[in-house]
N, C-alpha and C positions, 0 to 999 in steps of 0.2 A: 485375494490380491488382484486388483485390476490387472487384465492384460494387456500390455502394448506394444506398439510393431517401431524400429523395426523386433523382429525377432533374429538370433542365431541357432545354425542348423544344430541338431545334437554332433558332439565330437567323433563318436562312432557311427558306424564303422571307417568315414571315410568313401569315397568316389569310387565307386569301377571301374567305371567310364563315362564320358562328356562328350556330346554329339552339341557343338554349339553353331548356333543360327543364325547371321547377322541380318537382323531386317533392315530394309531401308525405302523408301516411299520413292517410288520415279514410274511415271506413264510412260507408255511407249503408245505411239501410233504409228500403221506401215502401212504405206500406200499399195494397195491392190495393184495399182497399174504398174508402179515404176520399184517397189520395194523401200523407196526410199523414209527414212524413219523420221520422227518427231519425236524429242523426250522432254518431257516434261519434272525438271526436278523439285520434289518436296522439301521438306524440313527435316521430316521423320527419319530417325536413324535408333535402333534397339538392338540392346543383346536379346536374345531367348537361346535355351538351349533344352533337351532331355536329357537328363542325368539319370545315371542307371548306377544302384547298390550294389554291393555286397549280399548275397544272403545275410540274412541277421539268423542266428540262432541265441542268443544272449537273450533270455527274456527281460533283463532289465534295459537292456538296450532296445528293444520292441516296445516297449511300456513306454519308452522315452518319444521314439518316431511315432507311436501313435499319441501322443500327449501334444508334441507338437504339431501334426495334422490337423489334430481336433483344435488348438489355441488359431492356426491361420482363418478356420474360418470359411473353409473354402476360398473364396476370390476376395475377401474381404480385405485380409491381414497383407504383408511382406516382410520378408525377410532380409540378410544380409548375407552376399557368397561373395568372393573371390573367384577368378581361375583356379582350380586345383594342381594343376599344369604348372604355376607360375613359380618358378625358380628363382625368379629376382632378375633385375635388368641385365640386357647383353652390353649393353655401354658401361662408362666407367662411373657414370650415376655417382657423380661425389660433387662436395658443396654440400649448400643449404636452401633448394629452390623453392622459393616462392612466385606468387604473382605477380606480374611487374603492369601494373595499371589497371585501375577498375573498370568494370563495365563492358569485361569482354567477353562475348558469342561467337560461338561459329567454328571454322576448323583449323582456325591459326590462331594461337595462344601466345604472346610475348609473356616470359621466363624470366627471372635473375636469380643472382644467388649461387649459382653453380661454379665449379673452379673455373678458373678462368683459363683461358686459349685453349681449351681441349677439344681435341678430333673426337671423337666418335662420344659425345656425352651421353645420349643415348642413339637408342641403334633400333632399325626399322622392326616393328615386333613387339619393344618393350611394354610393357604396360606401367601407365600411371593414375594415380588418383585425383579427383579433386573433390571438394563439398568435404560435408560430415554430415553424421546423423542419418536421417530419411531424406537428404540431399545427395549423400555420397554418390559419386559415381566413377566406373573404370572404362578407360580410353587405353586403347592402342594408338603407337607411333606410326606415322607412314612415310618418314623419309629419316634418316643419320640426320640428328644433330649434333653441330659442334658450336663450343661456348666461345662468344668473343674476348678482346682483351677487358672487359667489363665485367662478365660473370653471365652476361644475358643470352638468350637462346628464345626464339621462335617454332614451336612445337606445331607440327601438323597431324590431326587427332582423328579419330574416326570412335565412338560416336559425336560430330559436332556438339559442342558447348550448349547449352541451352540458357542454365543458368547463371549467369554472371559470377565468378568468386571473387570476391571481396583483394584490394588490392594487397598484399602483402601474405595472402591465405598459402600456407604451407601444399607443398606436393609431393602426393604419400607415392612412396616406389616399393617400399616392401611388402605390402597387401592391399592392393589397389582392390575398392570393393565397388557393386551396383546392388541395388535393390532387387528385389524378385517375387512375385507373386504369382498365385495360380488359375492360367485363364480358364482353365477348366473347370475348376472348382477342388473339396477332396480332392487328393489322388488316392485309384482304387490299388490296395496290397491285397497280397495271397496269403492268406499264412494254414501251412500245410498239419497233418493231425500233431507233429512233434515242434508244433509251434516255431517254427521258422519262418518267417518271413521275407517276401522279396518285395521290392518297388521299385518304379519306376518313376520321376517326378519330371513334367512339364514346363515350362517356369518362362516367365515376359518379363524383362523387365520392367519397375515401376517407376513410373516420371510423374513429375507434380510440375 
């Protein structure tokens, strides 16, 4: 059976821990003389983070992590994660939000759909989705929004939009997901004489 990406992580063991990354593109230049700075702002904004397991002792769960190791390809393949952390939004995240106009980039996203006149609809923190597929990708909120007497709300996102969603395209809040691939290649595991295993995985995310 051909392979194809994206791929999902095996179910076990589950996360130990998440040391995540926020990359994002800005120059600085500082004047020698006076201190005084220049920034120069990019485009570029990405999650990466390293994720660190569980020991594995299950050898069919090892069979599995190395199964899917070997299917990414090294830096080839991606895959698809979530936050592990994400417990679902601290606002009242109720309605049915979609995208209110085509063709929008960037770090302000116009909203509809959501109950209407609510204070805190979502809350600085929250995480949401947008795309599908090998487009999907997950944003964080950076300020309280509240819904007008319409339903609409104006969303301030970090990583900025890149992609355009389609006008009416659904916004996922219960497993807001981003792509992930490995810029290292492989990731190297241990596995000890009693066949346990440990790993560690590096991971950028992937943007098209």
């Amino acid at each position: 059976m051909t392979i194809t990406y994206p791929l999902s992580l095996p179910a076990k063991p589950g996360v130990k821990a998440i040391r995540w990354r926020e990359m994002t593109k800005v120059g600085v230049s500082v004047s020698p003389f006076t201190f005084q700075r220049q920034v120069q702002r990019g485009q570029g904004q990405a999650w990466a983070a390293d994720i660190t397991l569980p020991t594995i002792r299950d050898r069919a769960v090892v069979g599995e992590w190395q199964a899917f190791l070997l299917a990414m390809n090294g830096s080839q393949g991606f895959f698809a994660m979530g936050d592990p952390d994400n417990f679902g939004p601290l606002g009242v995240a109720t309605g049915s939000p979609v995208i209110d106009g085509a063709g929008q980039t960037g770090p302000d996203i116009a909203t509809t759909g959501w109950t209407v006149s609510t204070t805190g609809i979502l809350k600085k923190g929250d995480r949401i989705g947008l795309g599908s597929g090998a487009t999907a990708r997950m944003h964080k909120v950076l300020e309280d929004v509240d819904s007008d007497s319409n339903g609409d709300a104006t969303l301030s996102l970090w990583p900025r939009v890149v992609i355009a969603p389609s006008n009416g395209a659904p916004i996922e809040l219960d497993n807001p997901q981003s792509m992930f691939w490995f810029p290292d290649g492989i990731p190297e595991r241990d596995i000890d004489r009693l066949g346990d295993m440990t790993l560690t995985l590096r991971v950028m995310e992937h943007l098209v």
